[in-house]
BAMAR-5988 format. One record per residue: residue number from 1; residue in one letter; z, y, x of N, C-alpha, C, CB in turn. Coordinates in nm, 4 decimals, decimal comma. Atoms other than C-alpha are relative to their C-alpha. Glycine has a CB too. Layout:
<tikes>
{tike NUM "a" {Z Y X} {Z Y X} {Z Y X} {Z Y X}}
...
</tikes>
This chain:
<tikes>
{tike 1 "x" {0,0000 -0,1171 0,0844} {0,0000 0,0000 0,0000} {0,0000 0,1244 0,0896} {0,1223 -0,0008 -0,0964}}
{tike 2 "x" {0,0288 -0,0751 -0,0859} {-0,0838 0,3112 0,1600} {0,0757 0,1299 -0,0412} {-0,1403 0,0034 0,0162}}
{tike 3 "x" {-0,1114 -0,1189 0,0171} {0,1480 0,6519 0,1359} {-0,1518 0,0777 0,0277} {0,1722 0,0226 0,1308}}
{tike 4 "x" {0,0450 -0,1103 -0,0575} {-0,0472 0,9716 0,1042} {0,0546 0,1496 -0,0117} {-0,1128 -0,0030 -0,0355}}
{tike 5 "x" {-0,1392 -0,1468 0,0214} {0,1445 1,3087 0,2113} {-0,1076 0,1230 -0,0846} {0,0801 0,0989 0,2253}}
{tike 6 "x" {0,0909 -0,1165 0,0991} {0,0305 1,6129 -0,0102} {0,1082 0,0958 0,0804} {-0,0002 -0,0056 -0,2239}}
{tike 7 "x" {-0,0277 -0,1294 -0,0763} {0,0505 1,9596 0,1621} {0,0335 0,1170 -0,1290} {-0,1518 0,0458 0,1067}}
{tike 8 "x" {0,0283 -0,1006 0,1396} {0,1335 2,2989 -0,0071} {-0,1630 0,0127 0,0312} {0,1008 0,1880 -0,0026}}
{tike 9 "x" {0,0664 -0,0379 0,0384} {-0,1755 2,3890 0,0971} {-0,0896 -0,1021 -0,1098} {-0,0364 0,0542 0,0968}}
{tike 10 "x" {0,0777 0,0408 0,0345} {-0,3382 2,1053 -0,0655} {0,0384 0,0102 -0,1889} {-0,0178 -0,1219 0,0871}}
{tike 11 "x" {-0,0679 -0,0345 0,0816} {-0,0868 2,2229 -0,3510} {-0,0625 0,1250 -0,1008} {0,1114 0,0217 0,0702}}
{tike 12 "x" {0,1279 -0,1307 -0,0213} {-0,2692 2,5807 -0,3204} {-0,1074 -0,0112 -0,0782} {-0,0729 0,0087 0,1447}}
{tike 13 "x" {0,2275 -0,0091 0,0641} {-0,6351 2,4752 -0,3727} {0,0289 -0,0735 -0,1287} {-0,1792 -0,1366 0,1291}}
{tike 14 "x" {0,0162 0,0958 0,1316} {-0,5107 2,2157 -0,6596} {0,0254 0,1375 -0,1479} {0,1652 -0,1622 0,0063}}
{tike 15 "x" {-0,0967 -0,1719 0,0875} {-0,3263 2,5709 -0,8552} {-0,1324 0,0738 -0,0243} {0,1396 0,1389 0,1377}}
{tike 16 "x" {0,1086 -0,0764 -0,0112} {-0,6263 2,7168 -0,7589} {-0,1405 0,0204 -0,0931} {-0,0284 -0,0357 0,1062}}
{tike 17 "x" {0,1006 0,0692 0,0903} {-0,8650 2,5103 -0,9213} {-0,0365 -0,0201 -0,1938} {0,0302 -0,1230 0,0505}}
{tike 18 "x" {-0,0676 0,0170 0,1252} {-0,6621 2,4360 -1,2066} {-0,0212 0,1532 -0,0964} {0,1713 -0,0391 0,0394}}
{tike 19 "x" {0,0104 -0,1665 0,0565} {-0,6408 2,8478 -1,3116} {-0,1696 -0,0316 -0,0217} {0,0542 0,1662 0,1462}}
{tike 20 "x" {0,1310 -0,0558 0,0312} {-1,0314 2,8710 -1,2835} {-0,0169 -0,1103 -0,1038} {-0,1191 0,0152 0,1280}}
{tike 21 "x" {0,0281 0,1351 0,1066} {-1,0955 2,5566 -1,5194} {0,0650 0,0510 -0,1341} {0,0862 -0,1668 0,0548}}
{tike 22 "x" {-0,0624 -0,0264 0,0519} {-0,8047 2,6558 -1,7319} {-0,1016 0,1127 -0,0693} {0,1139 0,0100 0,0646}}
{tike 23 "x" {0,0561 -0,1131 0,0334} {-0,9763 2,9989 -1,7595} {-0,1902 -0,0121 -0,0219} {0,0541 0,1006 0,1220}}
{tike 24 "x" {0,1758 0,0337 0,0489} {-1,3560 2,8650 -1,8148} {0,0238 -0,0536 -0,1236} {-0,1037 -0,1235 0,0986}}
{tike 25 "x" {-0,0211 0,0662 0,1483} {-1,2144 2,6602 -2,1141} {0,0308 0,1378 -0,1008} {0,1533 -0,1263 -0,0010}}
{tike 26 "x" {-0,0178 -0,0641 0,1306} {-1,0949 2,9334 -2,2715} {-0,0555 0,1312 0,0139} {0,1452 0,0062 -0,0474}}
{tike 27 "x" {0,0982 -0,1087 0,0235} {-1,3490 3,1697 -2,1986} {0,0339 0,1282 0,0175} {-0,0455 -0,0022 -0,1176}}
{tike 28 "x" {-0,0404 -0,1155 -0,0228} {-1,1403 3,4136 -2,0605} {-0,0846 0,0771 0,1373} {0,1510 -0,0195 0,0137}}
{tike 29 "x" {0,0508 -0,0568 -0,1243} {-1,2666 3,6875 -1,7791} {0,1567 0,0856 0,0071} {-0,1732 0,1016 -0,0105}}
{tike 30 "x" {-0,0680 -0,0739 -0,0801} {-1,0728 3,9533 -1,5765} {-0,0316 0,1629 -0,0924} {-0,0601 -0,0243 0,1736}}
{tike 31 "x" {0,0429 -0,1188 0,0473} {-1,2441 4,1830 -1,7886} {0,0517 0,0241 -0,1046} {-0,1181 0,0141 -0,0120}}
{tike 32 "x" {-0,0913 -0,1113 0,1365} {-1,0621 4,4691 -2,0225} {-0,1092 -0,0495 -0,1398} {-0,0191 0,2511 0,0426}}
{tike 33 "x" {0,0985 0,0142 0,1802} {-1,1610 4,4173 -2,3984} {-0,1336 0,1466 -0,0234} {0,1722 0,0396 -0,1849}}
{tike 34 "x" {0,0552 -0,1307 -0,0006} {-1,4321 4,7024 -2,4784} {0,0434 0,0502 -0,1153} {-0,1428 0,0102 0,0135}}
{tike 35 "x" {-0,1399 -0,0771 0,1220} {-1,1826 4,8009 -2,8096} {0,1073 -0,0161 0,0033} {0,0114 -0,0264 -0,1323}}
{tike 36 "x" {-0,1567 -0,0077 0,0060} {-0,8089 4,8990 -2,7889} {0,0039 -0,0037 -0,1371} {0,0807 0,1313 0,0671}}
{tike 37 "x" {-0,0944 -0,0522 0,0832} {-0,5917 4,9113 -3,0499} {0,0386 0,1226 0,0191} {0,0979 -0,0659 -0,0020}}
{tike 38 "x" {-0,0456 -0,0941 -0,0759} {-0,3888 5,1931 -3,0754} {0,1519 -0,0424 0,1154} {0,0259 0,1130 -0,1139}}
{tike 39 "x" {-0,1257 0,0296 -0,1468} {-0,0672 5,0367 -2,9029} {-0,0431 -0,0824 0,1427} {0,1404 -0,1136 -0,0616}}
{tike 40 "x" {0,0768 0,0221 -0,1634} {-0,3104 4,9032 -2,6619} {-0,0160 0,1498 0,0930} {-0,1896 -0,0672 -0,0267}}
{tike 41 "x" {0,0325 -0,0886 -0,0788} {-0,4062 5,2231 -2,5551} {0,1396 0,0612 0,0398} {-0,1015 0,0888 -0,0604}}
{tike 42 "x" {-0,0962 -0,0268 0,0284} {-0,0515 5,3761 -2,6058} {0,0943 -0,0707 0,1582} {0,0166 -0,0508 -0,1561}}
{tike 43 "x" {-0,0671 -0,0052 -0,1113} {0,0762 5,1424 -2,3414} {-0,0737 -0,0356 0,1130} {0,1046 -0,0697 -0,0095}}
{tike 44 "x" {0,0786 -0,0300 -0,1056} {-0,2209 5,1464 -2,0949} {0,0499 0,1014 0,0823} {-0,1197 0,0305 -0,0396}}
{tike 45 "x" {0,0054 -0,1222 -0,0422} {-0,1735 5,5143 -2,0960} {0,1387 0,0215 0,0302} {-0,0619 0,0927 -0,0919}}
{tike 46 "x" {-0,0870 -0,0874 -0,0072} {0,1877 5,5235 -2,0881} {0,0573 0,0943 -0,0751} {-0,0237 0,0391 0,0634}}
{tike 47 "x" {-0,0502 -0,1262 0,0712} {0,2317 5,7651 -2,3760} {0,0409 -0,0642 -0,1509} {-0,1311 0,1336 -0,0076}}
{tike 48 "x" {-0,0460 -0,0119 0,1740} {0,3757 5,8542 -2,7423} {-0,0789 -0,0271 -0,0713} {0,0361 0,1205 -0,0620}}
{tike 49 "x" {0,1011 0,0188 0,0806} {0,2329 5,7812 -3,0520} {-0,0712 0,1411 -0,0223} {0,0496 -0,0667 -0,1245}}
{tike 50 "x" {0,0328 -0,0973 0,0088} {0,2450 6,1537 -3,0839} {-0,1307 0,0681 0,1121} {0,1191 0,0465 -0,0045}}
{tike 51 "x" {0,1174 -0,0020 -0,1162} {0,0450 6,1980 -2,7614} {-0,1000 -0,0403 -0,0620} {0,0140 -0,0873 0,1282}}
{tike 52 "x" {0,1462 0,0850 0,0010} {-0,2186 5,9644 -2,8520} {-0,0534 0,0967 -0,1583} {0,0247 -0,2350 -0,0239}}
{tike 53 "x" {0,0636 -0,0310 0,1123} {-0,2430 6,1625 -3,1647} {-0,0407 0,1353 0,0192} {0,0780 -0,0218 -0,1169}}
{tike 54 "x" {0,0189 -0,1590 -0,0567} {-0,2751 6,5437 -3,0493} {-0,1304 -0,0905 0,1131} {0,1944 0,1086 0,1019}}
{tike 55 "x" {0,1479 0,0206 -0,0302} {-0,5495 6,3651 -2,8053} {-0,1219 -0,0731 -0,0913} {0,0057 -0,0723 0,1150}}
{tike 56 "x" {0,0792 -0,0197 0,0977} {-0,7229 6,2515 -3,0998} {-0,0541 0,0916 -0,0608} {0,0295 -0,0355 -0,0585}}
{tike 57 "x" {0,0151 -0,1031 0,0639} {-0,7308 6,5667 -3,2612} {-0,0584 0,1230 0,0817} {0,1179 0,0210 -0,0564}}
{tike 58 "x" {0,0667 -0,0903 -0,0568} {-0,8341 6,7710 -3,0047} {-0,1266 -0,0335 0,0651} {0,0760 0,0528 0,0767}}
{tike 59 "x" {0,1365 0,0947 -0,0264} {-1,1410 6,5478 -2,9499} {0,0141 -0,0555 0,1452} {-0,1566 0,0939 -0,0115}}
{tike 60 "x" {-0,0066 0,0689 -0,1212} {-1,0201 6,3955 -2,5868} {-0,0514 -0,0822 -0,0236} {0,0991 -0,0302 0,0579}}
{tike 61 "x" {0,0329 0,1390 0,0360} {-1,0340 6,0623 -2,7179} {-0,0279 0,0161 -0,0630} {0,0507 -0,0938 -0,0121}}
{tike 62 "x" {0,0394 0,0167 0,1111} {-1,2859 5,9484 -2,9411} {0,0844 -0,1082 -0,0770} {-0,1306 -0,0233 0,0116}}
{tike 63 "x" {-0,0451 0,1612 0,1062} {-1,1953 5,7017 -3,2332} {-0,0802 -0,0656 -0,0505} {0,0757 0,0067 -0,1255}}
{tike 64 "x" {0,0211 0,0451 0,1313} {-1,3327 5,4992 -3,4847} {0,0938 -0,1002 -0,0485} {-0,1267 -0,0492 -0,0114}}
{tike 65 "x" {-0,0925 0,0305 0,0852} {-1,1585 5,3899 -3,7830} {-0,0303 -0,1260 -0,0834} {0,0212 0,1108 -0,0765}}
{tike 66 "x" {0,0794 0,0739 0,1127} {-1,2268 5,0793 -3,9656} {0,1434 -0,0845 -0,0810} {-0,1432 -0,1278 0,0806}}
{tike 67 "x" {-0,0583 0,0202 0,0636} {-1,0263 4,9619 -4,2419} {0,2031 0,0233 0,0483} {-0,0736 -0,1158 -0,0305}}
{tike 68 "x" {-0,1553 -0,1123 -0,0227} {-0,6812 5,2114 -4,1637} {0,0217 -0,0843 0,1727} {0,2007 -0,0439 -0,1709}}
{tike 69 "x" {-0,0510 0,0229 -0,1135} {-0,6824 5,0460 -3,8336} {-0,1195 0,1281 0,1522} {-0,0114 -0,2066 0,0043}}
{tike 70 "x" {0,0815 -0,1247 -0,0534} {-0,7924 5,2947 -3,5355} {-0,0310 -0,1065 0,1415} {0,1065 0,1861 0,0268}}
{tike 71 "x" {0,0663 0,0651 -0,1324} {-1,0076 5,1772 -3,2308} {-0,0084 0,0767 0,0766} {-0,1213 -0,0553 0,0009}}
{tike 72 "x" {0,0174 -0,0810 -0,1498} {-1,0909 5,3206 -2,8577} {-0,0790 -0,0879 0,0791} {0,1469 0,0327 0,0885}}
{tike 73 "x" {0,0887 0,1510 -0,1144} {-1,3606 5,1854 -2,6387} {0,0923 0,0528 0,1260} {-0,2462 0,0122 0,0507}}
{tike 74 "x" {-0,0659 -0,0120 -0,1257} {-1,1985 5,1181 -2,3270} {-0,0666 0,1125 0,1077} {-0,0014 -0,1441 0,0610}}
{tike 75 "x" {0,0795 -0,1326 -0,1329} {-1,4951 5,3492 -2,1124} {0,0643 0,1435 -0,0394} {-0,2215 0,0293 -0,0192}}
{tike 76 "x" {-0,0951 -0,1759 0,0639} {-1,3599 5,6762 -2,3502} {0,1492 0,0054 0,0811} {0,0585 -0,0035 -0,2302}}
{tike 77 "x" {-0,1517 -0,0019 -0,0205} {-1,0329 5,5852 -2,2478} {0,0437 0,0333 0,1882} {0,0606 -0,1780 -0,0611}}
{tike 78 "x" {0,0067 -0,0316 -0,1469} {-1,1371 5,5523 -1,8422} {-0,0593 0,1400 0,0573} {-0,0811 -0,1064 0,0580}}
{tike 79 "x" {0,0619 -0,0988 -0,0042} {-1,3258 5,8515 -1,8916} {0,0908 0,1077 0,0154} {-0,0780 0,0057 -0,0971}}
{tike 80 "x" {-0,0633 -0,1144 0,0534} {-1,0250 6,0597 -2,0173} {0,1173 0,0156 0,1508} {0,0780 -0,0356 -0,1843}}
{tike 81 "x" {-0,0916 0,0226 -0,1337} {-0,8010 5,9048 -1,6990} {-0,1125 0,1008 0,1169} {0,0188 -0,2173 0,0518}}
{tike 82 "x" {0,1045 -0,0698 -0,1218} {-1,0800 6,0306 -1,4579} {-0,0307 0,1327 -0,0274} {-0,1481 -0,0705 0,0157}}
{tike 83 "x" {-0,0218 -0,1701 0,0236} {-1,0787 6,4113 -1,6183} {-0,1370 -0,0151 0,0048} {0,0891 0,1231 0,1178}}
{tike 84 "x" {0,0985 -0,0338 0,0369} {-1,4351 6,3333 -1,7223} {-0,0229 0,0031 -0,1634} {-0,0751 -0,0714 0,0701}}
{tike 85 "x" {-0,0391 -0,0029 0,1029} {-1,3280 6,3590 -2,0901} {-0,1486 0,0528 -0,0915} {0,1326 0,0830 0,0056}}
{tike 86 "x" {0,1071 -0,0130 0,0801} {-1,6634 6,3761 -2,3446} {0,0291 0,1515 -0,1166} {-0,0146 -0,1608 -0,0792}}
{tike 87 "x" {-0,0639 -0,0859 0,0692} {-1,6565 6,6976 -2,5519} {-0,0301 -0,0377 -0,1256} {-0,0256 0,1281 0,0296}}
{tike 88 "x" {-0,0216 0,0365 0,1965} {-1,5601 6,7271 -2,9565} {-0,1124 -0,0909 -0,0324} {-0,0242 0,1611 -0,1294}}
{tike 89 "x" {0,1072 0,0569 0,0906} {-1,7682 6,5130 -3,1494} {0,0039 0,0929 -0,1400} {0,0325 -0,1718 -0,0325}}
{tike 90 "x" {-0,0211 -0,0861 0,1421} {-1,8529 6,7404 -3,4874} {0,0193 -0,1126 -0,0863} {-0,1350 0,1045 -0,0575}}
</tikes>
């Protein structure tokens, strides 16, 4: 009968493997959603509800609204971090 020793590293690449597989099954990426919520954005940004709502209103952030729930594409949102902020929408 033969003994075989297992390393961390061989511990490592097995962890390793395991995550990417794991993450092909379920079809996940690394990549941000392209719609927040609002308490998505809320704790991205760090701020109040009140915040997030005075930058609504002053057209920083765009919205859209679909059935009383409010959305944010994630680029508006990187846009507004980077002080390239889109002006009012009428």
């Amino acid at each position: 009968m033969a003994v075989e020793i297992i390393t961390k590293e061989d511990l490592s690449e097995f962890r390793e493997k395991l995550l990417e597989d794991i993450k092909g099954i379920l079809g996940r990426t690394d990549e941000p959603k392209k719609w927040l919520k609002s308490y998505q954005v809320k704790n991205l940004l760090k701020i109040s509800p009140g915040t997030l709502q005075n930058l609504r209103i002053n057209g920083t952030l765009r919205f859209t609204k679909i059935g009383g729930i409010l959305y944010y594409k994630y680029e508006d949102i990187m846009q507004v971090l980077e002080g390239s902020a889109s002006p009012k929408k009428s």
